[in-house]
N, C-alpha and C positions, 0 to 999 in steps of 0.2 A: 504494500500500500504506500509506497513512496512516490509513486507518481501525482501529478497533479489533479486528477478527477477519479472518484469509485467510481466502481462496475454495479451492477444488481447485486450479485452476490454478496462484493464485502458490505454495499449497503443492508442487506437486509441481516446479517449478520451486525453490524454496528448498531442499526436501531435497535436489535434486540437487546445486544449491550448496553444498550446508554438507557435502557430502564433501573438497571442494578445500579450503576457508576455512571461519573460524569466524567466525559472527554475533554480533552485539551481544546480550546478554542477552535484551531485550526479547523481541526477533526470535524467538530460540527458545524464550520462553515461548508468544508465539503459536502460531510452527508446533506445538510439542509442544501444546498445548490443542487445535487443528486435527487433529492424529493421534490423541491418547484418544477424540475423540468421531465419525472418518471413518474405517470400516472400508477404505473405499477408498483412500484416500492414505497410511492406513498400510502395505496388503498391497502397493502403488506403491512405498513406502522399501523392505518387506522384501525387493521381487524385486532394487530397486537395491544392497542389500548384496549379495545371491547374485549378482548380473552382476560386480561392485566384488570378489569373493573371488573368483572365477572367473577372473577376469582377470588373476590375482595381484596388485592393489593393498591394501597391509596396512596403509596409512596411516589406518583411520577412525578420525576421533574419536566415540569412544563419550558422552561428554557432549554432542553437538550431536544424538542421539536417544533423549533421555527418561531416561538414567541420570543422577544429577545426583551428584559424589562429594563433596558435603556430606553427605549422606541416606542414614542410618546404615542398616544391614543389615535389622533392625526392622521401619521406615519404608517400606524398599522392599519390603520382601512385603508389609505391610498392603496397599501401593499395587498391588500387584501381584495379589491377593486380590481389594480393590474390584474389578478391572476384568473380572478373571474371572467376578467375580457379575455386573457389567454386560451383559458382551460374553462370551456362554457359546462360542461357536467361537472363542476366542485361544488359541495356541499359549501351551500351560504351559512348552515345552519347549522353547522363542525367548530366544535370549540376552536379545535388544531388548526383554522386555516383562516 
């Protein structure tokens, strides 16, 4: 994983880890750039939070998927707007996006 962008694989393998531990910045810049533009290893994280809530484990951390709590209220609808124009089936109504 030294290259500049994950694959599907190490992604789906990292989000599964970054429920337990938190990564090094970097890391979750990748994977999160990996997850706005793979619909697939995004709906991959969504179904592992609903297994992860299900299960009753209440520990996620929500800044190790895409919410970053620097990033004023503003900033995160615009961001969240773009992606709707990108990605016209994303859930409006997903905590996670």
């Amino acid at each position: 994983m030294s290259h500049w962008m994950f694959n599907c694989k190490e992604v789906s393998k990292l989000v599964s880890e970054s429920m337990d531990r938190k990564f090094p910045l970097h890391r979750r810049i990748l994977m999160t750039a990996h997850l706005i533009m793979c619909r697939y290893c995004n709906r991959f994280k969504k179904q592992l939070l609903i297994l992860r809530n299900a299960a009753g484990c209440e520990d996620i951390h929500e800044e190790d998927f895409g919410r970053s709590p620097s990033l004023s209220k503003e900033t995160h609808e615009r961001i969240k707007q773009a992606l709707r124009d990108v990605i016209p089936d994303l859930d409006p109504d997903s905590p996670y996006t």
